[in-house]
C-alpha positions as CSV (number, residue, x, y, z in Angstrom):
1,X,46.2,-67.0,49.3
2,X,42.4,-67.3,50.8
3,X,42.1,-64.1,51.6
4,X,43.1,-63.3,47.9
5,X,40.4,-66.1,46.8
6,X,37.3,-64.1,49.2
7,X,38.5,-60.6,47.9
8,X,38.2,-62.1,44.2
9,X,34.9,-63.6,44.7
10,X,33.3,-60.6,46.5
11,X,34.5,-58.2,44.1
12,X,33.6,-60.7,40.8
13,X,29.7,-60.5,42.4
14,X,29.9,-57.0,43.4
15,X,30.9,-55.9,39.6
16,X,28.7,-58.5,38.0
17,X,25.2,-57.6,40.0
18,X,24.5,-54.4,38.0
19,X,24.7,-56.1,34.3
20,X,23.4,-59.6,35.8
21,X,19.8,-58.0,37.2
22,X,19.2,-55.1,34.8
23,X,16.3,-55.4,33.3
24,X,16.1,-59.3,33.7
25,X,12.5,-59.7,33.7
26,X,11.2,-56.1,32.5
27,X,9.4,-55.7,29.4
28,X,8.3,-52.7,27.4
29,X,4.5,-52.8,26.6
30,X,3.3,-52.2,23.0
31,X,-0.4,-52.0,22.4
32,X,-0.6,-53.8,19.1
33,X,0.8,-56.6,21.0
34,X,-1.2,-56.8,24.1
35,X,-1.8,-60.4,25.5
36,X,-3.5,-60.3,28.4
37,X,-2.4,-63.8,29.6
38,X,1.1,-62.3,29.8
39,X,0.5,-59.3,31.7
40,X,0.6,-61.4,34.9
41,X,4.4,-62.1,34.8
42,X,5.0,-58.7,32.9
43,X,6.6,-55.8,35.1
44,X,6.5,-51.8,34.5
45,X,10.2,-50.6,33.2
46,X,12.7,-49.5,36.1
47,X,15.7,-47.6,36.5
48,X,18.1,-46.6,38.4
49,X,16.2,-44.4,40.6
50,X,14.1,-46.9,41.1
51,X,13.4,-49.9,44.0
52,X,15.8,-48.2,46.6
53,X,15.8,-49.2,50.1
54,X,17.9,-48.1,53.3
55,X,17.0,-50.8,57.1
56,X,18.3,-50.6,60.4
57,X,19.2,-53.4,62.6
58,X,20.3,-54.3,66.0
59,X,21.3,-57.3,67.7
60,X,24.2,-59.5,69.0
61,X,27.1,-61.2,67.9
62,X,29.6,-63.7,68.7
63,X,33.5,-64.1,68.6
64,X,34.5,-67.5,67.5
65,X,37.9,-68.5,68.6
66,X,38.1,-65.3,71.0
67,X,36.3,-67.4,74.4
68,X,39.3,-69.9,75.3
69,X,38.4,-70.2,78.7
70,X,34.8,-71.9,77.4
71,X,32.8,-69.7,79.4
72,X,28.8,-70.0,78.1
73,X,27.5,-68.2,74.9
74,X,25.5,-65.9,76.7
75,X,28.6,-64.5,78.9
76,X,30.4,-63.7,75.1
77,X,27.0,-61.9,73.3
78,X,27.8,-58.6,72.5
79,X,25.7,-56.0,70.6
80,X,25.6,-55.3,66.9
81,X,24.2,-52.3,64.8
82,X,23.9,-51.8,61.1
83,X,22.8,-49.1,58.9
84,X,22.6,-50.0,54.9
85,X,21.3,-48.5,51.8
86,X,20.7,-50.9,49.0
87,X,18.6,-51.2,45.5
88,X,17.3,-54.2,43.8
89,X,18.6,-54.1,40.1
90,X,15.4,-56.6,39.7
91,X,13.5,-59.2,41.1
92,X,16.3,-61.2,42.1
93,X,19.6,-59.3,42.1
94,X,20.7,-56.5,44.0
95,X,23.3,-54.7,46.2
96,X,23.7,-52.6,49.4
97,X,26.1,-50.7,51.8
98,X,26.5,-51.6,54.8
99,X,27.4,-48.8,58.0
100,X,28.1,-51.2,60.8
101,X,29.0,-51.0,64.7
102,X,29.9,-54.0,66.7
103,X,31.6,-54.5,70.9
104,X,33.4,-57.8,71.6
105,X,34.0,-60.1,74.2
106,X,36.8,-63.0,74.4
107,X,38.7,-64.5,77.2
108,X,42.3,-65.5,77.4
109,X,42.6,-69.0,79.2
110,X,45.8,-68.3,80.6
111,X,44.9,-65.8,82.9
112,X,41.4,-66.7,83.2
113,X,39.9,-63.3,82.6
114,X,37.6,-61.6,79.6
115,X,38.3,-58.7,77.8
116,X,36.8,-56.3,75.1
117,X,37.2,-54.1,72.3
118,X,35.2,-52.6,69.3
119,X,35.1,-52.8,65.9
120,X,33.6,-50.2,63.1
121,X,33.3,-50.5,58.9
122,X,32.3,-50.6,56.1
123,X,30.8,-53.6,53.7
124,X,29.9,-53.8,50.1
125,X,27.3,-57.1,49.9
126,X,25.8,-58.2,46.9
127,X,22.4,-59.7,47.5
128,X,20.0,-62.7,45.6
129,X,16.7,-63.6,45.8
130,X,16.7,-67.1,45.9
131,X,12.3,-67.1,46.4
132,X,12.2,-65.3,43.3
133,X,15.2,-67.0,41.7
134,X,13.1,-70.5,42.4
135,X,9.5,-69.7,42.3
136,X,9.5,-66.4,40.7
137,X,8.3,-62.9,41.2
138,X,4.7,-62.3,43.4
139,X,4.5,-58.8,44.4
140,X,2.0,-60.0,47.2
141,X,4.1,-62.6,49.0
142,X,4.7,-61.8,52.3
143,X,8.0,-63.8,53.0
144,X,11.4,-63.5,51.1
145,X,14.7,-65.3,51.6
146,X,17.8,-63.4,50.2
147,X,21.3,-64.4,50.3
148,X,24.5,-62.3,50.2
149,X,28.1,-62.4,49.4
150,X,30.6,-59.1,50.7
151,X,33.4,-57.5,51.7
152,X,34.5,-54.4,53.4
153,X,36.6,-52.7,55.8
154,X,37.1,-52.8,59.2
155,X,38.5,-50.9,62.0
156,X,39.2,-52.7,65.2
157,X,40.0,-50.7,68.5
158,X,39.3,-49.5,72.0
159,X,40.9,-52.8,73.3
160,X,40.0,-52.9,77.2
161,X,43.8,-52.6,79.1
162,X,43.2,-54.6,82.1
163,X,46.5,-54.3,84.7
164,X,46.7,-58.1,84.4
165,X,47.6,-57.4,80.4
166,X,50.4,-54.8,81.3
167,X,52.7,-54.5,78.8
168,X,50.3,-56.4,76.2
169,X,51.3,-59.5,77.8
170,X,48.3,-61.9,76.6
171,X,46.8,-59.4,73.6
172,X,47.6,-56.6,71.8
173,X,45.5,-53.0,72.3
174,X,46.5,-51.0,69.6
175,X,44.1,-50.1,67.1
176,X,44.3,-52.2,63.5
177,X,42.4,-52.1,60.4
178,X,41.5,-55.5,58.5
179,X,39.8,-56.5,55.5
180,X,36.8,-58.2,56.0
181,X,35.0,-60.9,54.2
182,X,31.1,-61.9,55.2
183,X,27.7,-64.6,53.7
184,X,24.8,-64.1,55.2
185,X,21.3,-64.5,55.1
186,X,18.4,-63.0,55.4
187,X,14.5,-62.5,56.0
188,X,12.4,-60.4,55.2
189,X,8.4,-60.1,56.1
190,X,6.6,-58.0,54.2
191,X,4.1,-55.1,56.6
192,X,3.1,-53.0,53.9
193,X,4.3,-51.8,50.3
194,X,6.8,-49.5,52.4
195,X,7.9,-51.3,55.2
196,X,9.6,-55.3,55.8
197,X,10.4,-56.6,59.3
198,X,13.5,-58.1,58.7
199,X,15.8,-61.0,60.8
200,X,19.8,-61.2,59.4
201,X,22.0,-63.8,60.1
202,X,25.4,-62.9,59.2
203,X,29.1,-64.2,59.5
204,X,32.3,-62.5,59.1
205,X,35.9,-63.6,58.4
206,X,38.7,-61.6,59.7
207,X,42.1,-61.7,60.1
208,X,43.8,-64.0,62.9
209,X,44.7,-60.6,64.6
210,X,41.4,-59.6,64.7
211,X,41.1,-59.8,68.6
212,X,44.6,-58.8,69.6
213,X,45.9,-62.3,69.8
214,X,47.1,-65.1,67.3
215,X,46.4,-68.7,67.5
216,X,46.2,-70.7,64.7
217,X,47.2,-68.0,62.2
218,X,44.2,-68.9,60.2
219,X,40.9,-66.6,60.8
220,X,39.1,-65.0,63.0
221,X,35.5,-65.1,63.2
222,X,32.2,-63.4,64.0
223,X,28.4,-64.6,63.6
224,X,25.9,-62.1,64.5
225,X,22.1,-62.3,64.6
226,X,20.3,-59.0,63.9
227,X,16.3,-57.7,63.7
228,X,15.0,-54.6,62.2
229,X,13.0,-52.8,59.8
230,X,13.2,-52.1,56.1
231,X,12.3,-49.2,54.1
232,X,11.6,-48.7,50.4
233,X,11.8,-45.6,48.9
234,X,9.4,-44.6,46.1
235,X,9.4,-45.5,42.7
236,X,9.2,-42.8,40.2
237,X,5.7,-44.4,39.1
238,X,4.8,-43.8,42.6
239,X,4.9,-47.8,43.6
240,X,7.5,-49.0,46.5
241,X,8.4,-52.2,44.7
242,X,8.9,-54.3,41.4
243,X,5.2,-53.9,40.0
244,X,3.1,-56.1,37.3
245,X,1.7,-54.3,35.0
246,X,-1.9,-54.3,35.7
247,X,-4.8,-55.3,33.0
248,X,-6.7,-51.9,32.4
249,X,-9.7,-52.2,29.5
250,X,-9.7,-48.4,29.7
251,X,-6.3,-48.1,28.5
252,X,-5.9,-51.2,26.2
253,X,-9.1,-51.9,25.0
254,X,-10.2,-48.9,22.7
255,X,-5.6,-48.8,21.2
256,X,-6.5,-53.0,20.4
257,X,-10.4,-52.0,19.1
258,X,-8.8,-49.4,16.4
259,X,-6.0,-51.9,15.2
260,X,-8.4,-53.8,14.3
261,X,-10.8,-51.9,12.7
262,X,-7.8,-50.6,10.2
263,X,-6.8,-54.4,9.9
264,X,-10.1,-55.0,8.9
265,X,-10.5,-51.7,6.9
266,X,-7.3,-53.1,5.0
267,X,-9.1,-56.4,4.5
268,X,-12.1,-54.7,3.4
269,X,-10.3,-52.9,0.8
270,X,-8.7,-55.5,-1.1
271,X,-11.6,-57.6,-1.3
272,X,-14.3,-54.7,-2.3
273,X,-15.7,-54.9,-6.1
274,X,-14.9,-52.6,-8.5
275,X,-17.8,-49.3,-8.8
276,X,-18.0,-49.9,-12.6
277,X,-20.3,-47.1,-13.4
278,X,-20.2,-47.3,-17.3
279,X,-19.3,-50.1,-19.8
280,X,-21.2,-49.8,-22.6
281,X,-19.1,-47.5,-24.7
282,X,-15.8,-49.8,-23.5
283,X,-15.3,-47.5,-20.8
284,X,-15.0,-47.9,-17.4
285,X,-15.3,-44.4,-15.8
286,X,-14.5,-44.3,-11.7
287,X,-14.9,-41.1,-9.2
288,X,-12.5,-39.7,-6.7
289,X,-13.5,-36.9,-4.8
290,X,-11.3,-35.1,-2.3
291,X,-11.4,-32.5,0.4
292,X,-11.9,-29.1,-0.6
293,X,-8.3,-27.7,-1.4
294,X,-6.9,-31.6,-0.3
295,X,-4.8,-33.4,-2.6
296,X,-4.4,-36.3,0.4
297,X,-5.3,-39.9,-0.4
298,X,-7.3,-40.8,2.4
299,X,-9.0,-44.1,3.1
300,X,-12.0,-43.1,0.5
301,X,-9.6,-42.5,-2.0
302,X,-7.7,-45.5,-1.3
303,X,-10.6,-47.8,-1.9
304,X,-12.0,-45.8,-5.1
305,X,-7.6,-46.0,-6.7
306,X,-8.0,-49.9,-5.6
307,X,-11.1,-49.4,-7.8
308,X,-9.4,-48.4,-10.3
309,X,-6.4,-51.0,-10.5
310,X,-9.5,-53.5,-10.4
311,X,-11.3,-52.2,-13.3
312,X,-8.2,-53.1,-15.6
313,X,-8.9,-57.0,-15.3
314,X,-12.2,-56.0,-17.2
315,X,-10.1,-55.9,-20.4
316,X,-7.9,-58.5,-22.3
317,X,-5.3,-56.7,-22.8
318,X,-3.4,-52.8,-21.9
319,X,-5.4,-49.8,-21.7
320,X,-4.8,-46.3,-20.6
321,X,-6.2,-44.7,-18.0
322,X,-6.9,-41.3,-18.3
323,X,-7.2,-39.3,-15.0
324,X,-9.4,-35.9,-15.7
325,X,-11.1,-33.0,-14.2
326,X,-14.9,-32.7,-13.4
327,X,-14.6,-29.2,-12.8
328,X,-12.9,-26.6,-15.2
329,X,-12.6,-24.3,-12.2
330,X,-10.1,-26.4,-10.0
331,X,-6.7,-24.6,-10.0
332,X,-4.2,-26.7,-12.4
333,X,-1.6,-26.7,-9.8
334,X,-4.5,-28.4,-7.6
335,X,-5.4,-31.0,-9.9
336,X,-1.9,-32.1,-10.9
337,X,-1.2,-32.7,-7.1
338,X,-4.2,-34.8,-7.1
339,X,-3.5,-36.4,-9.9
340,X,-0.1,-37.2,-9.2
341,X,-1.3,-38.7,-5.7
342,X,-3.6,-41.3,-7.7
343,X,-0.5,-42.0,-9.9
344,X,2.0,-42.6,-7.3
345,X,-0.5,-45.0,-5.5
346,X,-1.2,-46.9,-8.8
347,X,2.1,-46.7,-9.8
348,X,4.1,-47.5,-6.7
349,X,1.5,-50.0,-4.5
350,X,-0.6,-51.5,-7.6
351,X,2.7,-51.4,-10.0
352,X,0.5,-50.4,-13.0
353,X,2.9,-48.9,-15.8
354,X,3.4,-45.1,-15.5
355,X,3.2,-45.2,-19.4
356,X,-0.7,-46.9,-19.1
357,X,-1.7,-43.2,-17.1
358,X,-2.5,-40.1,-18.9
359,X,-3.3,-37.0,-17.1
360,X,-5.0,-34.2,-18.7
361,X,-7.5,-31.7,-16.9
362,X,-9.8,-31.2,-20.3
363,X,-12.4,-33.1,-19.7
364,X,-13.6,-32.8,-23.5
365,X,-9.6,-33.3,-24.6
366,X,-9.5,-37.1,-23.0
367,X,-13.9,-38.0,-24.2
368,X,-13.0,-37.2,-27.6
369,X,-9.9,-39.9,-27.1
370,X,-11.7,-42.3,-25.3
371,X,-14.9,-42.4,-27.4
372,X,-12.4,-44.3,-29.9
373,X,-10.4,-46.7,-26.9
374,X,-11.1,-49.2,-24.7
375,X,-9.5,-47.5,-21.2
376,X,-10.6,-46.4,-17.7
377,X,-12.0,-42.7,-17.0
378,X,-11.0,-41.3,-13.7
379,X,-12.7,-38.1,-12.7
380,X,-11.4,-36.0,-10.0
381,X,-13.8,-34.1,-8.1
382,X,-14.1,-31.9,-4.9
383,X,-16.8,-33.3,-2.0
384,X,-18.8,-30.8,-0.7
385,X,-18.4,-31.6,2.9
């Protein structure tokens, strides 16, 4: 049953890491929302290609329960070696494989004598940050603690077959294979953005069999204590690890600069007077001029069609507006595409009634109506730019 309970905990972290780290503290940037206070905790977007790592260690390891005899720890140190291949899903979650070699050495009390064997495998760990889970992400601290939580594979063999354990009289020598549960530690110390030092200490749980003997058909154990050197692979961004996004005036500045100059454009526009050119004949008479062969509204126009909405609070009550030609030479299928542009925008963003707007290219046709009216004039014409 408790090796059932370590199997379902290592796989529950293994499967969770990938949806518990992705993304956890990344955030996209948009310009028009650029606070420079937050950049400083904000880090560039990552996938899965990204923040990969691979370190190789070596050291030793000890085999609880496997020295009855109670010879010294040094006699029983043995060496380890481990090569892994991991990636950081963020700041503080991650997971790696783990390649690993280890030699034993126990010693059987009844005959007095030591004996070996070796052991090879496979491990799936999960890993946690706990300085960035505490004290958050610094992408210049040198020291990081991260804990893990796995479980593997294991083949143990080569069992030495002394004459005194003929017959696999005090342990068996045939090879096995066990499952393996392991929590560890470790540290690592930053060199450079590629490389860590790094110092593991691990410990693994194996079966009671483990070193060719039972005892107290409960577990066998190993803790080992391993140094090497970490690698991280490049980012497609061309970084080696998590990165903050950087403050750059040359990139921010000038995107922030022209949202606000069309924030204030905006502004400008709805508080900018009317350019009443004529009221003594209870008229009000406004010019919009567009590009040559242009029937776009562009922020000229807009201002002069605000204009124009303006001018109707000069009168007590409904007038038309009549929207006319300067030129007799502009193509009718040209005007009425300008003139339906200054409709739709009067219509549709200053909800004046389409019944209030007459269009008619005649110049003389709409003065000979308005000479008799109170309405607003609105002469298309064509810049000369």
């Amino acid at each position: 049953m408790k090796h059932h309970r370590f199997l379902f905990l290592g796989l529950v972290l293994c499967a969770m890491t990938p949806v518990l780290g992705q993304n956890d503290s990344i955030i996209r940037l948009r310009p028009d929302t650029i606070d420079t206070a937050l950049l400083s905790k904000t880090l560039y977007e990552n996938d899965i290609r990204d923040n990969l790592f691979y370190e190789f260690k070596v050291g030793v390891n000890y085999p609880w329960g496997s020295n009855e005899t109670g010879k010294s720890l040094l006699s029983c140190l043995r060496p380890s070696v481990t090569l892994s291949f991991g990636k950081f899903f963020s700041t503080i979650v991650g997971v790696r494989g783990v390649l690993k070699y280890d030699n034993y050495r126990g010693t059987i009390k009844a005959a007095d004598k030591g004996y070996s064997w070796h052991s090879a495998g496979v491990n799936a760990d999960g890993l946690i940050n706990f300085t960035n889970l505490l004290k958050g992400y610094k992408d210049t601290r040198r020291t990081n603690f991260i804990g893990y939580l796995g479980i593997g594979g294991i083949e143990a063999f080569g069992y030495s077959t002394p004459d005194w354990n003929a017959n696999d009289r005090f342990y068996e020598t045939d090879s096995r294979t066990f499952l393996t549960y392991r929590l560890g530690l470790i540290t690592r110390w930053m060199i450079n953005e590629k490389w860590d030092f790094s110092m593991e200490f691990s410990h693994n749980i194996y079966h009671d069999r483990f070193d060719g003997h039972v005892t107290d058909h409960r577990w066998d154990h190993n803790t080992a204590l391993l140094f090497g050197l970490v690698r991280h692979l490049r980012n497609r961004d061309g970084s080696y690890r998590f990165r903050h996004v950087k403050y750059d005036p040359s990139k921010f500045d000038p995107a922030q600069m022209e949202i606000n100059h069309l924030r204030q454009q905006e502004a400008d526009l709805a508080n900018r007077p009317s350019p009443v050119l004529d009221v003594q004949r209870r008229q009000v008479i406004v010019m919009v001029s567009f590009k040559a062969g242009s029937s776009e509204i562009n922020e000229l126009q807009q201002v002069n069609v605000f204009s124009v909405k303006e001018s109707l609070r000069h009168f007590s009550q409904p007038v038309r507006i009549f929207i006319t030609s300067i030129s007799q030479s502009t193509p009718s299928a040209l005007f009425t595409q300008r003139a339906a542009s200054i409709r739709d925008v009067l219509v549709d963003k200053y909800q004046v009634p389409a019944e209030q707007i007459v269009v008619e290219q005649d110049m003389a046709t709409v003065e000979s109506q308005a000479n008799s009216e109170y309405c607003v004039i609105v002469y298309v014409n064509e810049s000369k730019e």
